[in-house]
N, C-alpha and C positions, 0 to 999 in steps of 0.2 A: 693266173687270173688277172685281168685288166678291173681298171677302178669299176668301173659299171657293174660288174660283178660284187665287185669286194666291199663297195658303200650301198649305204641303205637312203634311200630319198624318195619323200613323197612327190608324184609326179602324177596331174592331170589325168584321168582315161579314157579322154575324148579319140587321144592319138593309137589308141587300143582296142578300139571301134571298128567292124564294117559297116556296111548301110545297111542289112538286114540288121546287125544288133543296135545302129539309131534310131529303126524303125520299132524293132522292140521295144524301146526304153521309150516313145511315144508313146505307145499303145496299151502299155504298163498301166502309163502314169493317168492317161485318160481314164481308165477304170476306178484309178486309187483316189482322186479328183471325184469323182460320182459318189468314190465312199464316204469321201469327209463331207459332201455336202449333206449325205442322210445319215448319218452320225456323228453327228454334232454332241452329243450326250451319250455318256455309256450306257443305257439302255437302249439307244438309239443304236448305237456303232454293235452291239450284242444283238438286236436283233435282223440288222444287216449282214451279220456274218452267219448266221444261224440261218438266211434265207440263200446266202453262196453256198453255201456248205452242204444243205439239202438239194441243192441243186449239182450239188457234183459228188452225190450219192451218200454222201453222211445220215446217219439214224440217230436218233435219240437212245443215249444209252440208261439202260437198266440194268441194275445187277443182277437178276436173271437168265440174261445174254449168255449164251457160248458163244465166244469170239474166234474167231480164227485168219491167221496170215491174211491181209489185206483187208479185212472189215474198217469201216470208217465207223466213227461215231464219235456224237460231242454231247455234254453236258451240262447246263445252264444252270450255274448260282443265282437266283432271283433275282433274274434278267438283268443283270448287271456285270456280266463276265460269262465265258465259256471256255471249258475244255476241249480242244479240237483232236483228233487222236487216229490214229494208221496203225493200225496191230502190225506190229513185225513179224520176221521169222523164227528168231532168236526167242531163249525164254526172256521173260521178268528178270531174274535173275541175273542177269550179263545186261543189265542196264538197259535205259532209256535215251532216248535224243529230244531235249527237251529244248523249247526256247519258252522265253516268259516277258511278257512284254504288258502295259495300262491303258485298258481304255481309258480311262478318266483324263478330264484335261482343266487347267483353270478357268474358272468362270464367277457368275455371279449369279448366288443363291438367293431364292426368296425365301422371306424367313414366316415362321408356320403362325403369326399375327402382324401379317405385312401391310393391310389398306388401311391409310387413312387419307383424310383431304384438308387441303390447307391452303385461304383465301384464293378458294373456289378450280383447285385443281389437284384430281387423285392423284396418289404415290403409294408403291410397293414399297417398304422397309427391305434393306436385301443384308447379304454378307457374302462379303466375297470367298472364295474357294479355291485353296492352294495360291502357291507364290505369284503373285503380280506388283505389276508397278500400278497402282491404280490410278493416277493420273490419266492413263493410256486407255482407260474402259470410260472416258466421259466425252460424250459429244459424238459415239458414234451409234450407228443402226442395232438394236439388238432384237433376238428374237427370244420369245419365249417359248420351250420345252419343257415335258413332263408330264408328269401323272396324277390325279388326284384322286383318293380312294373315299369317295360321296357314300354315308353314312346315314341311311333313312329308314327306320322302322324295324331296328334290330338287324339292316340287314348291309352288305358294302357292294358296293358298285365301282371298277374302275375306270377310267378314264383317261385316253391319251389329250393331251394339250400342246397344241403345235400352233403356235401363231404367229406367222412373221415370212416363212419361206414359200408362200404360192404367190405367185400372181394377183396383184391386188389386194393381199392381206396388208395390214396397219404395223408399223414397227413400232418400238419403243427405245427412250434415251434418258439418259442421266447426262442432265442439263453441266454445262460449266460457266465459268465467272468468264465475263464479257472482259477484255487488256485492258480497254479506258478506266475500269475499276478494281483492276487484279494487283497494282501497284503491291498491295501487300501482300498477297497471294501470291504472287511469282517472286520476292525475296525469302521466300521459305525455303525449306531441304525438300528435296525431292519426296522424303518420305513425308511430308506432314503438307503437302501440296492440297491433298485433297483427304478428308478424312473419312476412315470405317462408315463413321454415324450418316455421311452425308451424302454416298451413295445413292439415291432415291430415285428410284425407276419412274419417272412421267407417264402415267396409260390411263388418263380422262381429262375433260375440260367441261364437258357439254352434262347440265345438271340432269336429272332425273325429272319427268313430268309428272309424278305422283300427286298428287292433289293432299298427301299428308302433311299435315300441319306441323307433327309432333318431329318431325326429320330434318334435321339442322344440315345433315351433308347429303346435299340431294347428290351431286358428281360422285361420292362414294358410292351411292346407293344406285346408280347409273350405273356404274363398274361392275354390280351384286347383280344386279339386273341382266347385264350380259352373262355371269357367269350360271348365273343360273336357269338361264333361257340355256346356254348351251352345253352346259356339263353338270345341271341340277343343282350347283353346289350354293352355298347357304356357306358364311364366315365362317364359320366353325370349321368345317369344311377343309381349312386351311392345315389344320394341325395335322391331316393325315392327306397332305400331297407333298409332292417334291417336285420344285417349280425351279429351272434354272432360265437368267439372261445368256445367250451367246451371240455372239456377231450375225450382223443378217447379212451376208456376204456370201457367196460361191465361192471356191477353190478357182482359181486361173492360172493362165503361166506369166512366167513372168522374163523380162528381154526379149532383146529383139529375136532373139536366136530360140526362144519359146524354152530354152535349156533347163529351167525354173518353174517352181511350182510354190505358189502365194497363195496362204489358206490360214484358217483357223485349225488349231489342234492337230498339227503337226507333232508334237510332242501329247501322245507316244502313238497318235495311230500311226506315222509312216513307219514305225517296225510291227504293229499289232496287225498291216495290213498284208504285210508279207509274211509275216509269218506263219500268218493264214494261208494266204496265198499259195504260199513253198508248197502246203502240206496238200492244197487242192491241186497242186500240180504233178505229185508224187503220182508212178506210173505202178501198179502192181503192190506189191509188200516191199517194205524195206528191211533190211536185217536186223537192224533194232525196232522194236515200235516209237515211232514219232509222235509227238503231242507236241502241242501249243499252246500253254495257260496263256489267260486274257484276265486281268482283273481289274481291279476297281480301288478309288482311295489310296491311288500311290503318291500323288499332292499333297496328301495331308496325311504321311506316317507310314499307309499299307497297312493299318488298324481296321477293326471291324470284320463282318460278317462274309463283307465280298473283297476282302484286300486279300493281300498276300499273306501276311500274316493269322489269315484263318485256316481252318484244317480241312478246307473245302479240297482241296488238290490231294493231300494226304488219305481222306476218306475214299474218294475213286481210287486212289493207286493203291490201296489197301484192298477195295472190292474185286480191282483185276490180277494182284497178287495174290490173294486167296483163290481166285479160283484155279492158279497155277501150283497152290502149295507153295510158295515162295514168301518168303518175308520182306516187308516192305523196306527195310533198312537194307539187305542184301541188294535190292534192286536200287537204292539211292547209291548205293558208294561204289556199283559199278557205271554208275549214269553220268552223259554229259549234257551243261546246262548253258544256252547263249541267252544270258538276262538282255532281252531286245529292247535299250534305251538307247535313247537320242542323248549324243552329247552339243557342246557348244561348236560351231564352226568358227576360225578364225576371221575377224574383220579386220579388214584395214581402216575401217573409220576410229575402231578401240585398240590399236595395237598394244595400248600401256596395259592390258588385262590379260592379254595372252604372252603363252609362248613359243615362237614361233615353227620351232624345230620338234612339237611334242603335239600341239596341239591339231584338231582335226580339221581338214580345208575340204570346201566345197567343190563337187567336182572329182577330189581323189579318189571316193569307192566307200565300201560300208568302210566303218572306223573300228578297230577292235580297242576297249578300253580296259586293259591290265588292270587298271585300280580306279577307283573315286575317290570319294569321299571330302574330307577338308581338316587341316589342323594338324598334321603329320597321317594321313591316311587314316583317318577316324571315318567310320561309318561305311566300310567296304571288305571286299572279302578278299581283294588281293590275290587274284589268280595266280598259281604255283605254272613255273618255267616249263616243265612238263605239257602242262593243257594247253600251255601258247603255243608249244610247238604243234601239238596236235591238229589245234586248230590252223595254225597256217599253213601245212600240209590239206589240210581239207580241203580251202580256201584257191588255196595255188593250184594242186588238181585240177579243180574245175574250172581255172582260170577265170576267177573272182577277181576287178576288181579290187584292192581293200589298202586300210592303213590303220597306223594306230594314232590314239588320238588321247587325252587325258582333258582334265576341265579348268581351263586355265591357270594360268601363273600358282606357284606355290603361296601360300596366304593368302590367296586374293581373295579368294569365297571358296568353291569349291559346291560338292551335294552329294546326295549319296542316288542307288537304284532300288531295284529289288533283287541283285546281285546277292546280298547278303542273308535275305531269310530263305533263297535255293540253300547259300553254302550251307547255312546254320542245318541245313536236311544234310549232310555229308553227300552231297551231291554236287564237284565238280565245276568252279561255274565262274564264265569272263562276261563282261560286258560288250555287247558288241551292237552298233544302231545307227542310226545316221546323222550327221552333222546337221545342224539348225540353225540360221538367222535370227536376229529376234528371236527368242526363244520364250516362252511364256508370254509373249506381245500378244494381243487380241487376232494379228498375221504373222505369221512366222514365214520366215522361205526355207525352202530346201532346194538340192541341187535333183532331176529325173535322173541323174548316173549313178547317183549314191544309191535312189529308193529302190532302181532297179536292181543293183549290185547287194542289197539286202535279201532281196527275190531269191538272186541266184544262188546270194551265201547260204542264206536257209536251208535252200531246199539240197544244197551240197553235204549242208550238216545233217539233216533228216535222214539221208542217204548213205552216212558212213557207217 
């Protein structure tokens, strides 16, 4: 065997390419671009997927259902996550082909007693959500998303709130400190640049015309006035909506070579969209039944009612194993699991944070990531040599494509996925997603060869 054989090197796969598979990885990526720009929020990105889905033949599932080899169907956790799922041939019992991947992405929350006005101009109260550098959320376009559930006469009304992404709509900003005054401001740490408290969404100026006397913040009541002209709602009102800020920006590409894709919430939809995707492209039955969990609250822990850590996934696979007479632990520890996160991609403008011979580069193909975590591999499930191999055979098969990738330097930082609440199910499970730019930045980049090369790994794992 000559070196080429015998050494392992991550290598570009531009040079791996024909022109129909360049043309595919456009026409991929234009689709996946349309999806971040209507799902900007995981209710958003959920019910975006839920309208692909029924379009390529998926049913709302009930546990009533008799299912059989190639039925589609998906199931929504309150509208904040979905189970997407391909009945196989196989029983339950001989396992599943699972990928698990988060809508959710960092943002900026409004908080549920957010308006007030102060020498004569309104402001939301917010708190930000999941890791940011928040420095990087001031001074730019943001839109507002969300729902709010209006409360009138015993009785509730909901309400979607999109303001920011048409044509002619108003955006909103979180003002910053002008350099001729920032002198003390900019000799800060990065972390205390800008603080929690001071966050304050700018959305009024122009007071109210009310002829009351007794109203001191007429711009407040200006602000109440439109929301109540348009979504009925009345202050109170607030405690029972959920209002996020996100960038008012399109997804575009990015270089001259268009090779790139520049968007918000790239972490985690660029695997949450293939992995949908794989499953909308599967042809017939597969031998295992395929699924795709989507959740919510992976930012902040995988806690709660729509994270990973709730018993929402386990409840379905308990209602489709009972109906086979199978037991749901039987069916977990014959199942394989690719937790679909985004790791870091290596830059050369930070080479001191990476390393360079482990870490995952832009361009190379989906990244599989043997482990996370941080601190001597704390907070990961540390995939057994076994399922790496598996999975690279999968992977190579289909001529995928791929590399491995981990999240930089040893102490440097490090994070974990939802890697670990699959394993903690004795259910089988690597990480595997695509490399990111800027990562948690209001834009992030990624490479169209890795997002595609996600497409194809999926749906190769779906398939085994």
């Amino acid at each position: 065997m000559n070196s080429e054989q015998l050494f392992y090197d991550k290598k570009p796969g531009f040079d791996r390419l024909t022109d129909d598979g360049r043309r595919a990885i456009q026409d991929y990526a234009e689709g996946y671009k349309r999806f971040l720009d209507a799902g900007k929020t995981e209710r958003d990105a959920t019910a975006e997927l839920v309208r692909q889905a029924e379009a390529h033949g998926f049913t709302a599932y009930d546990r009533t259902m008799q299912l059989h080899p190639g039925d589609k169907v998906y199931k929504v956790n309150r509208g904040k996550g979905v189970i997407l799922a391909v009945i196989g041939q196989k029983s339950l019992a001989e396992g599943i082909r699972l990928t698990a991947a988060h809508l959710d992405a960092p943002r900026i929350d409004i908080r549920t007693v957010p308006l007030y006005e102060d020498t004569g101009m309104a402001y939301f109260k917010t708190h930000y959500y999941g890791g940011i550098k928040k420095y990087q959320w001031m001074a730019i376009p943001l839109e507002l998303r969300g729902v709010v559930c209006v409360c009138k006469d015993g009785e509730t009304r909901k309400a979607e709130v999109r303001i920011g992404d048409k044509p002619g709509d108003p955006k909103f900003v979180i003002t910053d400190l002008l350099p001729h005054l920032a002198s003390e401001q900019m000799a800060k740490k990065a972390t205390e640049v800008v603080k929690g408290e001071g966050m304050n969404l700018l959305i009024g100026l122009e007071p109210s015309r009310t002829e009351d006397e007794k109203c001191s913040d007429k711009v407040k009541l200006a602000v109440m006035e439109y929301l109540n002209r348009e979504y009925g709602m009345t202050e109170a009102d607030f405690l029972s909506a959920e209002l996020s800020a996100v960038p008012a920006w399109n997804a575009c590409d990015i270089g001259f070579d268009r090779s790139m894709v520049g968007a918000y919430g790239h972490d985690d939809r660029v695997c949450s969209y293939p992995a949908a995707t794989g499953l909308f492209a599967l042809a017939g039955a597969p031998m295992h039944t395929a699924m795709a969990l989507l959740v919510d609250k992976e930012e902040i822990g995988s806690d709660g009612v729509t994270g990973m850590q709730s018993r929402f996934f386990d409840t379905m696979m308990a209602d489709l194993c009972r109906a086979e007479g199978v037991y749901p632990e039987v069916c977990y520890e014959n199942s394989m699991c690719l937790s679909a996160d985004v790791c870091n991609a290596y830059d050369p403008n930070f080479p001191e944070v990476s390393e360079k011979r482990n870490d995952g580069r832009t361009g190379c193909g989906l990244a599989i990531v043997k482990y996370t975590g941080s601190r001597g591999k704390s907070g990961t499930s540390d995939a057994a040599a076994e399922l790496m191999a598996r999975v690279r055979c999968i992977l190579d098969g289909a001529g995928v494509v791929w590399q491995t990738a981990q999240l930089g330097r040893v102490d440097q930082g490090g994070g974990g996925t939802v890697a670990m609440f699959l394993a903690n199910r004795n259910i089988d499970t690597v990480d595997a997603g695509v490399p990111v730019l800027s990562m948690h930045a209001p834009f992030e980049v990624i490479a169209k060869l890795d997002l595609y090369m996600a497409f194809l790994g999926f749906q190769a794992f779906y398939r085994a």
